[in-house]
N, C-alpha and C positions, 0 to 999 in steps of 0.2 A: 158213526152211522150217517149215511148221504141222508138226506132229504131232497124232495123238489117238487115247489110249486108252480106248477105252469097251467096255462091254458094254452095248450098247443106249439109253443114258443119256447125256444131258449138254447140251451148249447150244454150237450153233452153225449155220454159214448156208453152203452152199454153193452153187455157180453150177452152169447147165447146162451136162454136156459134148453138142455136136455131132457125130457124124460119122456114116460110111457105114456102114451093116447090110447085110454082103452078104450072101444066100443062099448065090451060088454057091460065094465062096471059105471061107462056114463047112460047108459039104458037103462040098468038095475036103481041109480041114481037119481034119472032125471026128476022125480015128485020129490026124495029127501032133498037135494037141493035147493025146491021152492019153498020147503018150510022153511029150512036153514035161516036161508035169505031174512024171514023175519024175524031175526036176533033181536031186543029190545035192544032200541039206541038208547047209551047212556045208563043203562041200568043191568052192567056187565058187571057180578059177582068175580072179581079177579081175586084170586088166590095163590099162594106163594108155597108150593111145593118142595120139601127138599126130601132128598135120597139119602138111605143109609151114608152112603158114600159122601155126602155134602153136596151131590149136585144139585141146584137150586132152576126151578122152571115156574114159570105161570103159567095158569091155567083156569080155564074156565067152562064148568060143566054144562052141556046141554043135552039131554036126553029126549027132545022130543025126536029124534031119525036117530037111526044106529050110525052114526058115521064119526070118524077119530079125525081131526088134522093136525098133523106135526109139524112144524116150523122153527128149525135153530140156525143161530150163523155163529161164525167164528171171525174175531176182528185180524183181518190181515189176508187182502187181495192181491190184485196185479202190482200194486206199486211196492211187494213183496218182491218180484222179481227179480231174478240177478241180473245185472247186466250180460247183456248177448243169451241170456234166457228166456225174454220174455214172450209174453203166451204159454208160460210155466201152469200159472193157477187155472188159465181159462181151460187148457187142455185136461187138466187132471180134475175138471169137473165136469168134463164130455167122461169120465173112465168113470164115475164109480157105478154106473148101472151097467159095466162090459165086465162083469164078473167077480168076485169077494169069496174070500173062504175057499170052499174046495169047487166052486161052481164055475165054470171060464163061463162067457158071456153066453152064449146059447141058454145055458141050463139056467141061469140066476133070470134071466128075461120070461123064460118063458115060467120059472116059478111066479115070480112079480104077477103074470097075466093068470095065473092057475088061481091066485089069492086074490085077485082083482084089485090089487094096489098102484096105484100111482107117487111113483118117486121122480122128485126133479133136485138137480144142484146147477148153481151155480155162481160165479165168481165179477164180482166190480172189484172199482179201483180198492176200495176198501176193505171189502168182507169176501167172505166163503158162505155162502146162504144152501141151505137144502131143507127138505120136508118129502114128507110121507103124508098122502090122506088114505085113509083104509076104511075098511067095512068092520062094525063091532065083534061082528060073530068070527075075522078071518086075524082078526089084532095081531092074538099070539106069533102065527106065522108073520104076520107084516112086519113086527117090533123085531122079530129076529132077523128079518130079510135088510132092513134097515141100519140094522148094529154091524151086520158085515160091512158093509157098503162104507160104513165110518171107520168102523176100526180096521176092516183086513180086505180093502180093495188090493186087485190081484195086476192089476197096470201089466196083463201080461203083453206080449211083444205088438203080436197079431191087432192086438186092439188099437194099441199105440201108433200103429202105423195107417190103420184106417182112419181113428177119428182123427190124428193130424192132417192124414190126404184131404178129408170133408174141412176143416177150417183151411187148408190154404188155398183149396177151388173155390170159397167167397176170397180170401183176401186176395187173389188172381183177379178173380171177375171185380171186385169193388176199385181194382186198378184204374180201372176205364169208368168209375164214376164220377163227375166234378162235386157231385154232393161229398160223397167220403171224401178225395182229395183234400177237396179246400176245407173241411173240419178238421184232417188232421193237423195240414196246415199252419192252421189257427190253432189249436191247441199248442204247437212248438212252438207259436210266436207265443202266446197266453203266459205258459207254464215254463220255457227255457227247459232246462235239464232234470227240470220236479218229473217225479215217475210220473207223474200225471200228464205229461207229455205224449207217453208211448201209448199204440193201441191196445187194448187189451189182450185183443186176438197173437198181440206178436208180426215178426216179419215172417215171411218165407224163411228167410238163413236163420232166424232164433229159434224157430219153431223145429226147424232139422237138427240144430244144438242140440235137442233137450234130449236126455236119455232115461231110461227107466231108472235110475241112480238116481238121476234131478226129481223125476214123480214119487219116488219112497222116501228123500228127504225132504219133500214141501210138504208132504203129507205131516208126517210127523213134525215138520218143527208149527206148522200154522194150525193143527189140531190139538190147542192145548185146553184144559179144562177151565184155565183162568180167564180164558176170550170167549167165555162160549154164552150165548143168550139162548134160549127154548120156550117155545110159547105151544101151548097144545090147547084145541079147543073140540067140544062134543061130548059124547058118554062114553065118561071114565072118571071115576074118583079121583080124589087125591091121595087115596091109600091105596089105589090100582097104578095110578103113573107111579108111584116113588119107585115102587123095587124095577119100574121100567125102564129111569132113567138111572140108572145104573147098568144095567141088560144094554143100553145104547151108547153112553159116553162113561162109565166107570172107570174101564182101562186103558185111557187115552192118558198123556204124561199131564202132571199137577201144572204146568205151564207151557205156553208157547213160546217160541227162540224167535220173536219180533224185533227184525231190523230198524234203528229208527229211521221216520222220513219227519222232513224239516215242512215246516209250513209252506206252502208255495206262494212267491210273489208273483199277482198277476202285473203281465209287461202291458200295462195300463197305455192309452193317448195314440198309440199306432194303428195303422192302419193297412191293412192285410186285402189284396186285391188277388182273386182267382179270375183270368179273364177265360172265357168260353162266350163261345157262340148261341146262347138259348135266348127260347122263348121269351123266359124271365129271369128278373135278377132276383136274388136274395139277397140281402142284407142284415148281419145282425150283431148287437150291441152288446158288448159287455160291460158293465159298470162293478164296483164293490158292494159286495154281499153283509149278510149278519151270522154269525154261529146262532145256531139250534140254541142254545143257554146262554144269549144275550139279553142281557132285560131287553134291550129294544127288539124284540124279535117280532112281539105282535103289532108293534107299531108298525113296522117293516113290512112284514103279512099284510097288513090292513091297507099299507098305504100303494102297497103293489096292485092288490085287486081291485084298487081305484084307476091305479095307470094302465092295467092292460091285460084284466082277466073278463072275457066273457064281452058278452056284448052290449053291455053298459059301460063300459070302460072308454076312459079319455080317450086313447091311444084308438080305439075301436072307433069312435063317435068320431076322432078328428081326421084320421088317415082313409077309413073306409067309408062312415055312412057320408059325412061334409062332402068331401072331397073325392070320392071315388079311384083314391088311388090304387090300392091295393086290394091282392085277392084274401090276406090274411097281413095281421097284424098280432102282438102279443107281445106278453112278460113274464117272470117268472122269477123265483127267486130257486136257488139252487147251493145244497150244501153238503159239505163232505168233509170230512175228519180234517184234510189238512187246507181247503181254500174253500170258500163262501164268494156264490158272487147273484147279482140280478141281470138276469139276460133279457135281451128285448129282439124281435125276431119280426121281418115282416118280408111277403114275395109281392111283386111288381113288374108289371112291364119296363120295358128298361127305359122308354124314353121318361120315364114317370121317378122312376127310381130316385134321384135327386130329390127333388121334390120333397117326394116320401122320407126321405133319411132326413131333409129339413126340418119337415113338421111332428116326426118324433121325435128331434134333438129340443123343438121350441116343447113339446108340452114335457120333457122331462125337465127342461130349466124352469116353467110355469109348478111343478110338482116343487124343485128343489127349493123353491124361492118363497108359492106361499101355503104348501100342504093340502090339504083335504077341505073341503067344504061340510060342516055338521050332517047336512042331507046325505054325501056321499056317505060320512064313518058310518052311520048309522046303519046306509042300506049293504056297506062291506061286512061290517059286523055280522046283521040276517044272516046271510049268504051263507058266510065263514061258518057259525053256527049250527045252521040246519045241514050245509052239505056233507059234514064233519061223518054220519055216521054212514050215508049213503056214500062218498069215497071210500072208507075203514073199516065199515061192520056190516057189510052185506051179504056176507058170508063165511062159514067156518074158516075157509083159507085166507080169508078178509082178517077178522078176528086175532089169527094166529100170528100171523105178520105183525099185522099192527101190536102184539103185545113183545114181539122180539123190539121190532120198533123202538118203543118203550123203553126198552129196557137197556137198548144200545145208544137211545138220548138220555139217557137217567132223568127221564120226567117223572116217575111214581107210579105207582098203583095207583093211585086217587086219581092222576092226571087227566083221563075224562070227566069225571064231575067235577073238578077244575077248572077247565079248560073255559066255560065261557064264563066263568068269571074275569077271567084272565084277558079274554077278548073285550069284555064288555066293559074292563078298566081302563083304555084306552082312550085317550082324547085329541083331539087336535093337533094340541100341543105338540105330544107326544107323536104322533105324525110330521109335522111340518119339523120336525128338531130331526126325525130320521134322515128325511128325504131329505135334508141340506145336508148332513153326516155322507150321505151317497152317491147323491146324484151329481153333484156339485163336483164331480171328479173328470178327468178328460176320459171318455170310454175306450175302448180297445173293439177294432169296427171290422169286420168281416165280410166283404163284397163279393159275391159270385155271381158271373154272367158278364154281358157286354160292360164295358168302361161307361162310371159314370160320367154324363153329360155337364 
């Protein structure tokens, strides 16, 4: 499961999600919604669902608005791809709402819009993500319009060749961007040959590779029942979901045929120059990360949103408000099944630019050398705490994620009423021992725009 903390800043690539924008059912919607929104933080009844079958979901009832939301992923993305395949997964998560079952794409859309359902999937380096939100009274047809789309997507020709035409007029048009260039870029210098190199989207020539042969085996081998996480939130039982969640993943095979990928080493201390003619430069830093399930993770957490979250933040106070260098500055920490890393990101005018990458390199050495200040852990901690439920539980599709989440970091059921304990055990220490674990590394530095001065 990725994670990513940022405030605005940092370095990564994500895939299009597709699905339905209804009008109708966000008009029918728009007051349940506001309830929604008032989910009690922190005092989410999670419960552990299993199906005849053994399928296992969390879930968590809310009956105050009739609304269902579904959220499962299956572990194993782009970095799935086979060589000269890739934009394998990204493409075949533009196909399951282009027709399932006996319906080709016309008829399954316009059913979706008849039941007023919204379905989306889609595909990162690591996972297969999709969900359903529905109306209580229309479930039945949703649960079933939904179990096609999983199990008996129909990748017929016709579709194939349109949603490919629609991803390669962006990766065409993103040719001519020096933003996308120089991040992929840097990603090939970052990663070398790790899948995590490649774009998600594919090239032009992998993407004409790929045949309805390649979409009916990635199906099947990444939809296995042993990869799968499910988080459902709203009014429905837990003796209503079970015989559901067999109706939706039952006859999927008892395992997925996952490729291994090896840990990626980042090409750490280089220095990757895009030069163009613009307004302003960007610049930005990669240093080593923490895994999701390292003890030091909240030390890490904590001592980031000292460096460079918000506008409190060193990196904020020394490069923006001091010094007027830049029009943004930031950090972020960022994670993903096979590479962790903290990103630092800032734009500039270019005569300034210099400068700017000076005084972000002096307060990360000022971080790695002597930690946090008690004033600061304290007011990172607040922060971390209170923001926790207004990022994660602001609403049913909020909710649902966050328990797939969950359940793809193997933090627990409990892990909310955990959680600030876990922050608040924190100390200094415990900070200033990270930030020399990390910072204290030669970065990996991404320049776009005119030549530094």
């Amino acid at each position: 499961m990725a994670y990513s903390l940022h405030s605005g800043a940092g370095f990564s690539k994500a895939a299009p999600v597709r699905g339905k924008t209804l009008l109708g059912l966000k008009a029918a919607l728009a007051g349940a919604f506001a309830l929604l929104a008032t989910l009690p933080a922190f005092a989410l009844d999670i419960q552990e669902v299993t199906s005849p079958k053994g399928i296992k979901a969390w879930l968590v009832e809310e009956d105050s608005v009739p609304l269902i939301s579904v959220r499962f992923s299956f572990k194993g993305g782009s970095a799935q791809d086979p060589a000269g395949k890739e934009g394998l997964a990204n493409l075949m998560t533009g196909l399951f709402d282009e027709g399932a079952g006996d319906m080709p794409s016309d008829a399954y859309q316009e059913r979706l819009d008849n039941i007023g359902a919204e379905m989306s999937f889609s595909a990162t380096q690591d996972n297969i993500s999709g969900g359903m939100r529905m109306l209580k009274e229309n479930s039945p047809a949703a649960f079933d319009m939904l179990a096609l789309a999983i199990q008996k997507p129909r990748f017929d020709q016709a579709a194939i060749d349109r949603i490919r035409a629609q991803i390669v007029t962006g990766i065409k048009a993103s040719q001519n961007d020096p933003s996308t260039i120089a991040s992929q870029k840097f990603a090939e210098v970052l990663y070398g040959k790790h899948p995590y190199a490649r774009r998600d989207e594919g090239t032009v020539q992998s993407l004409e590779a790929i045949t309805r042969e390649d979409l009916l085996g990635a199906h099947k081998k990444l939809f296995g029942k042993d990869q799968l996480k499910i988080g459902v939130v709203g009014a429905i039982s837990a003796k209503e979901l079970a015989p559901l969640l067999d109706k939706l993943f039952g006859d999927l095979q008892d395992k997925a045929d996952l490729k291994p990928v090896d840990m990626a080493k980042l090409a750490l201390g280089a220095t990757t120059s895009v030069t163009y003619d613009l307004p302003q430069t960007t610049i930005s830093l990669v240093y080593p990360g923490v895994k999701r399930s390292d003890k030091d993770f909240f030390a890490a957490y904590l001592m980031n949103q000292v460096l460079g979250v918000g506008f409190t933040s060193r990196l904020y106070n020394e490069v923006r408000e001091k010094r007027g260098l830049a029009y943004t500055v930031g950090s972020g920490l960022s994670g993903q099944d096979y590479s962790n890393s903290l990103n630092i990101s800032t734009g500039t005018r270019p005569d300034r630019a210099q400068q700017s990458l000076d005084v972000i390199r002096a307060e990360v050495a000022r971080m790695a050398k002597s930690g946090v200040t008690e004033e600061e852990l304290a007011a990172a901690k607040s922060f971390a705490i209170g923001a926790y439920a207004i990022n994660n539980l602001d609403s049913s599709v909020a909710v649902a994620r966050t328990l797939v989440g969950l359940q793809e970091q193997n933090l627990g059921r409990d892990y909310i009423d955990r959680r600030s304990d876990l922050i608040n055990a924190v100390t200094t220490a415990d900070v200033k021992a990270v930030a020399a674990k990390l910072l204290k590394a030669d970065p990996a530095i991404l320049v776009v725009g005119p030549s530094l001065n």
